[in-house]
Structures are given as C-alpha cells and as structure tokens.
C-alpha positions in Angstrom: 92.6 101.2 85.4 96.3 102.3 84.5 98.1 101.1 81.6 100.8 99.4 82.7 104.7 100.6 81.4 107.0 98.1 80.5 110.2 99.1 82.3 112.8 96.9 80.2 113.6 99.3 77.7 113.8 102.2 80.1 117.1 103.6 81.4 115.7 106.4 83.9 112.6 105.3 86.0 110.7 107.6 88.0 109.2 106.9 90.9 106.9 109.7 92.0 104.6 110.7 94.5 103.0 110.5 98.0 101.6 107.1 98.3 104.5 105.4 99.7 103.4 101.9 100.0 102.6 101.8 95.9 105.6 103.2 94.9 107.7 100.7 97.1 105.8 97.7 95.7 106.7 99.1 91.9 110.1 99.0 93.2 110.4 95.8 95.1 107.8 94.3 92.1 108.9 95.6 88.8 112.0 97.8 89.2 114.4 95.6 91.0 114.1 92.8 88.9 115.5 94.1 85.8 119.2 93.9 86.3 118.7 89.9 85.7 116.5 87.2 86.3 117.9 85.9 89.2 116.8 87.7 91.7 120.2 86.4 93.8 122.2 87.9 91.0 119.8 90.8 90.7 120.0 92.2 94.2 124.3 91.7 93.8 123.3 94.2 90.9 121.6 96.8 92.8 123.2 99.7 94.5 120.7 101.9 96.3 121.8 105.5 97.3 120.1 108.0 100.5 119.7 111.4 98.3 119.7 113.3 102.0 123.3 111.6 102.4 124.5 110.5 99.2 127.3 112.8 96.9 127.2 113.4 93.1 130.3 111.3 93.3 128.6 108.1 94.9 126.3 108.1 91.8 129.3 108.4 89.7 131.4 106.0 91.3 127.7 103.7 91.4 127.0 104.4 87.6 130.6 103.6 86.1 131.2 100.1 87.7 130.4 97.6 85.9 127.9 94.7 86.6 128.7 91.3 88.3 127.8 88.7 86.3 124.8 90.4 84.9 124.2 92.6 81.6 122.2 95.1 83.7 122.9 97.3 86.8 120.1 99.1 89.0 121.1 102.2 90.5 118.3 103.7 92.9 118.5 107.0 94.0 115.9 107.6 97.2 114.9 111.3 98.3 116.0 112.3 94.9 114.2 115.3 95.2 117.0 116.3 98.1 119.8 115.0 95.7 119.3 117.1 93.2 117.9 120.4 95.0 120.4 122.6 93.0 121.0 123.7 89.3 125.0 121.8 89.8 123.2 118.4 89.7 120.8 119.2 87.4 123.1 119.7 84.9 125.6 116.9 85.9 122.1 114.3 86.0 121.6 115.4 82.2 125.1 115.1 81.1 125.3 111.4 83.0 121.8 110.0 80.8 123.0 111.8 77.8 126.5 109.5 78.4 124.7 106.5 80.5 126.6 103.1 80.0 124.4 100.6 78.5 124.5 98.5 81.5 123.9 101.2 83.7 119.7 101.7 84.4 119.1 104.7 86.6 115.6 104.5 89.0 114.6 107.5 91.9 111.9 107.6 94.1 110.9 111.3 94.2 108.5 112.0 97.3 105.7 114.9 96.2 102.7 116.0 97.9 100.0 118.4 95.8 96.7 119.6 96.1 94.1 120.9 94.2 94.6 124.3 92.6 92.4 126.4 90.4 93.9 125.9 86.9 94.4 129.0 83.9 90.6 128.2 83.4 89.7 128.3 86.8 88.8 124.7 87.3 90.0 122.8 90.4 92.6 120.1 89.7 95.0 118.6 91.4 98.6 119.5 90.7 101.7 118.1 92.3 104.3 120.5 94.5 107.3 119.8 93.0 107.3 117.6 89.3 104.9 120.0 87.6 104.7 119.9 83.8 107.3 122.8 84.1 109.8 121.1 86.0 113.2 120.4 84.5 113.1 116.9 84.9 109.7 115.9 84.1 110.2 118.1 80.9 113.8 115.9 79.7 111.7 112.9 80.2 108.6 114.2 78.1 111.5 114.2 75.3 112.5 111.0 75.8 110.2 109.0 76.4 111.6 106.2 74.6 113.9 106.1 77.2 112.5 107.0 80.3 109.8 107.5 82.5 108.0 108.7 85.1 105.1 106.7 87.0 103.2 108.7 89.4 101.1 107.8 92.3 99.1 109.5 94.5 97.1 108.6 97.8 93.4 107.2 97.1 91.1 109.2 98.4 88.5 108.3 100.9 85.6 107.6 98.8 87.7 105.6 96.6 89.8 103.6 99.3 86.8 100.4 99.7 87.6 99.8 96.0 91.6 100.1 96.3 90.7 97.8 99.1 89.3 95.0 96.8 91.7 95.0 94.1 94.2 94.7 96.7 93.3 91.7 98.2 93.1 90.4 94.8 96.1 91.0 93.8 97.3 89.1 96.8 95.5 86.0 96.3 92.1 86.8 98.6 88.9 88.3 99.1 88.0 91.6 100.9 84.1 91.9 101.1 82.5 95.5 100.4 81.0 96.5 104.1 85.1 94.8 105.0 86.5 96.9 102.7 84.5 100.3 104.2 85.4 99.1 107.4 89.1 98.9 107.2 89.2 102.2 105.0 87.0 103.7 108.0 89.4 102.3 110.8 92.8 103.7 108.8 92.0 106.5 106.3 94.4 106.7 103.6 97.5 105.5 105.0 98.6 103.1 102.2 101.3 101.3 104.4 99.4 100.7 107.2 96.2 99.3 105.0 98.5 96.9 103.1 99.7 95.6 106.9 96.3 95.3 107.8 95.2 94.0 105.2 97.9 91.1 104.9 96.8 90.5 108.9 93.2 90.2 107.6 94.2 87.4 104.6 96.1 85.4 106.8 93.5 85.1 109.4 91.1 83.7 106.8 93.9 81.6 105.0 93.1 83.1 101.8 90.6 80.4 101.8 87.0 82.7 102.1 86.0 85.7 101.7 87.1 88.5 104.8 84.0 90.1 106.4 83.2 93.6 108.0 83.2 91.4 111.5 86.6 90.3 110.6 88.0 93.9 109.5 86.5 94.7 113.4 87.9 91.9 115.1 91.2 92.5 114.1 92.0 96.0 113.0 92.5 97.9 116.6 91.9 101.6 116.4 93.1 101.6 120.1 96.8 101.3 118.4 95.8 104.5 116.2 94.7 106.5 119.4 98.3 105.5 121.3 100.0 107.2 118.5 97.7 110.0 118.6 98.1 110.6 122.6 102.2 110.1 121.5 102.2 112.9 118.9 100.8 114.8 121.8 103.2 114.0 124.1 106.3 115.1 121.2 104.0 118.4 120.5 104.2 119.5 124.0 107.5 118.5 124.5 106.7 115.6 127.2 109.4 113.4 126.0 109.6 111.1 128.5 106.2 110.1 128.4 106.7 109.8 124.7 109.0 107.0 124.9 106.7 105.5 127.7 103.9 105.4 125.3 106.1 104.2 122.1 107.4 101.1 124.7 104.0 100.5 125.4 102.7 100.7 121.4 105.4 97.9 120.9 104.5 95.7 123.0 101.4 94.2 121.3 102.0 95.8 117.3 104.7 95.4 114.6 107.3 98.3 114.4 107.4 98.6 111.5 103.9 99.5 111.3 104.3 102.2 114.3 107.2 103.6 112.1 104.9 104.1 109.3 102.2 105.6 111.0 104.6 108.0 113.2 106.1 109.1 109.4 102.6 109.8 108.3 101.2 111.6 111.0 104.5 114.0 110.6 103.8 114.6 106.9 100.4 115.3 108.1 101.3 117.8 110.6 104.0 119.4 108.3 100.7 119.8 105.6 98.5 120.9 108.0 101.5 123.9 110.1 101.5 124.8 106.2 97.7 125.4 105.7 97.7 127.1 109.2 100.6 129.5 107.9 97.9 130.5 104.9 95.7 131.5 107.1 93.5 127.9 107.3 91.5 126.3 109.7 90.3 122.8 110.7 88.0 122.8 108.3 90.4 123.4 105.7 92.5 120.8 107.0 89.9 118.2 106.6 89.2 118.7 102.9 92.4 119.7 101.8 94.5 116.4 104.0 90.9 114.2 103.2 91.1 113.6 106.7 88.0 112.9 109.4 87.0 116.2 111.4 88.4 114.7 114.4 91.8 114.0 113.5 92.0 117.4 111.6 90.8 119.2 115.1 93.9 117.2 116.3 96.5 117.9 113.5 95.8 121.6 114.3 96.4 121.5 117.5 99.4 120.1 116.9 100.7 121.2 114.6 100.4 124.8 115.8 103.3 123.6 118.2 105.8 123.3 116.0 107.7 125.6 113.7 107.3 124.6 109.7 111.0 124.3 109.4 111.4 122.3 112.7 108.4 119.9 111.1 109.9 119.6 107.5 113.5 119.0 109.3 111.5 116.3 111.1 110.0 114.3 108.4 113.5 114.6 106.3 115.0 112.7 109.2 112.0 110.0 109.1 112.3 109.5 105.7 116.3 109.3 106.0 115.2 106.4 108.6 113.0 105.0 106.2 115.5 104.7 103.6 118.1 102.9 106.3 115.8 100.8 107.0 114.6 99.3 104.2 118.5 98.9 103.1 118.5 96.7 106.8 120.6 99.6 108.3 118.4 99.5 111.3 116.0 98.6 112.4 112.4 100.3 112.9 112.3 100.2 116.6 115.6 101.5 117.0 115.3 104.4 115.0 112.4 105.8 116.4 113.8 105.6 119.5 116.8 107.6 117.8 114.4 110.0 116.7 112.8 110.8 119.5 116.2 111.1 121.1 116.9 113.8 118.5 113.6 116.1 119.5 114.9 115.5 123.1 118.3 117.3 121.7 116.5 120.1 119.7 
C-alpha cells in the first residue's frame, strides 16, 4: 500500500501519469480542497488552466492575484507536459517557485505513458516516457522536497485489476466479491475511468447494502457497448464517417457520455501506443504484452492503427484530451464534443 503525502505544506503538486481516473480523484479528493475548508470558498479559489491553450502569461496573471476571502489559492495547470515543452518555460516555471507568493499553491497533471525497458544492469523495469529521474523537473523537486512533490500513478495491470477492484469498492462504502471483481476486470481491462463507472453502476444496484456478485458484474456490465466502440474506431480508421456518427448516436442512446468519451480517449491512446510499436518493427503479439491488452483487441489495435499516420494519431489524442480538460471545467459537454471531434477527422 502507498504511503500517503500530506499535501498542506506543499507548494508544487505533481500529478503524474497514465491512469487518468486516479489522478483525477487525487485532484477532485485531496488537491482541491486546500485553498480552504469551504469547499464553496475553495472552488472561488481555484483557477484551472488548459496547458495545450493556456500562455506563460495566464499563469502569471493566475499566480499573482490574490485569493478571495481565503489564505490559499490553487492554480492547476492540465497537459502540463504541453505547457512547458520548451527550455523558455522551463526557466520562467523555476524562477516563479523560487519567487511563489505564499498564498499561491501551484498543482499539474502531467499525462506519461512508459514501458518496460532493460535497465544499465539489464533487468526489465518499467520506466516512464517523459518524467524520468533525469528530467528537469522531477530533478528540482528531488531538491525540494520539503516543498513539493510528485505523486505518480500508473494503470494496474491485469493480474492486479480484481484486487484494485476490491479496495475500490471499499473505499466507496460497498462490497465487490472476488469471482465479481475478475469479472468486471475481464469485461473492461484496465480502463480505470470506465471500471470506476461501472463499478459505481454495480454499488448502486445493490444499495451498498450486500455484497455485489459475479452474476451481478454480468447482469449489468454490457460488453455489447465495448464492441459498438470497437466497430466505431473502425468506421474512423477507414474513413467511413458517416457511419461513425451513426454508430456514436446509436452508443448514446442506452449509455452515459461521459463514459463513451472515456472509452473513445482510451482506445486513441491505445492506437497511438500500438502505430508506435508497429513503427519499431512490432507485431500483435508485441502489442498485447507491451499495451497488457487481450489477443483480440491487440489483433484489432493493429489493424487500426496501421491506418493512421503517428503524427495524425498523437494530433488526435491532444485534441481529446483538450476535450477532456473543457469538459471537466463544464465547457462542454461530452456528447457534444465528440461529435466536434469527429467533425474535425471529417475536415482532416
């Protein structure tokens, strides 16, 4: 089990990694509640910035006002690895925390895939892209600990979902059972988002009041959803937009948007993993154990990916995750912007 880091002293929090649903829950959970105890007063101390759309300036501008009837001020930065892509903002980031007002609390959620790589001892171990040991930033906060942070988390893997399963539904007041827990994991593979929806579905059809079974996880976790998605990323691939939007109005009908969005951005940060492995020379087999994913939906990520140029996928998922960001900020809403996203494919 993690230690857990107490946040209150910190001035620059961290928020690193590729399992999206943890690091938004440390945000929603621990993050945003420091500016004050209020959480009224605490949200009227928040300013959240888009790092794919956001200027040095806006941080400025966000970091020198004062707070409103508060001691503290939360300035969240998302896509921060965008923000500060170049050596400029490097330098301007460590001149603002060496001169941060004392009000002022800096946060950033830093998206990072990895893999495993063969260490200088030639042992296998997994390794982030980006915020390596080496990187600028993770290297200011190693010397300042005292003051910052960086909390990193990655996506379970298979074998260790069922378990990620349980404590989960602890930590939301119920019960998942074992064979449950296998079930769902089974049903969703490692899609953090989408397994805390499903999972919330599962609690509230029991009313937190017994334990949820396997024939629960079955009876309401439909794989036909997962499949619909599937058959869309096909129709995107092979540039049969209109059937595309046919199959998203149909997806809506009957599931939550929100959870369509999620799985839409995953299966594009899959595909822009898997062009990637495909450029090295890889196969589906690679795909599999490298993504964790079932031999079935690697056979499907290569195929589909092979349709797509790596800089047309990564321009793709920069645009979901701008989405992402606007809509989590109530800028739109989820339905809506995959509809604008499509749109946008349409256009080239």
């Amino acid at each position: 089990m993690k230690k857990t880091v107490k946040l209150t002293q910190k001035k620059l929090i961290v928020l690193h990694g590729n399992d999206e649903q943890t690091l938004e829950d440390v945000f929603r959970q621990q993050v945003m509640t420091l500016p004050a105890e209020d959480p009224s007063t605490a949200e009227l101390n928040t300013v959240q910035l888009d790092g794919q759309r956001a200027s040095f300036s806006d941080l400025q501008t966000a970091v020198m006002s004062m707070p409103f009837l508060a001691e503290k001020k939360l300035i969240f930065i998302r896509n921060a690895g965008v923000f500060f892509k170049n050596k400029e903002t490097h330098s301007a980031l460590l001149e603002m925390l060496a001169n941060l007002p004392p009000y002022a609390i800096l946060a950033m959620q830093w998206p990072d895939e990895g893999k495993n790589r063969k260490n200088a001892q030639g042992q296998w171990v997994f390794t982030w892209d980006t915020l390596t040991e080496k990187h600028w930033l993770v290297q200011w906060i190693q010397q300042h600990a005292e003051g910052a942070v960086l909390l990193s988390h990655t996506l379970p893997t298979q074998d260790s979902l069922p378990k990620w399963l349980m404590d989960k539904a602890v930590e939301k007041g119920g019960k998942l059972s074992s064979a449950g827990a296998y079930a769902l994991a089974q049903a969703i593979g490692t899609d953090t988002r989408t397994l805390d929806l499903e999972l919330d579905k599962i609690l509230m059809y029991v009313n937190y009041e017994r334990e949820a079974t396997q024939e629960d996880v079955h009876l309401l976790t439909s794989q036909q959803q997962q499949s619909s998605v599937f058959d869309m990323m096909d129709a995107l691939s092979n540039q049969k937009f209109p059937l595309a939007f046919r199959l998203l109005h149909q997806i809506l009908i009957d599931e939550d948007a929100m959870r369509v969005f999620g799985m839409i951005t995953r299966q594009f940060r899959l595909l822009l993993q898997a062009n990637e492995l495909l450029n090295e020379g890889g196969r589906e087999g690679d795909i599999a154990r490298e993504l964790k994913q079932h031999p079935f939906v690697a056979k499907k990520l290569s195929a589909q990916a092979g349709n797509f140029k790596f800089e047309d996928l990564r321009g793709y998922y920069q645009q979901l995750q701008g989405y992402d960001s606007d809509i989590k900020i109530g800028k739109i809403q989820p339905a809506l912007a995959m509809e604008l996203f499509i749109g946008s494919m349409v256009l080239g």
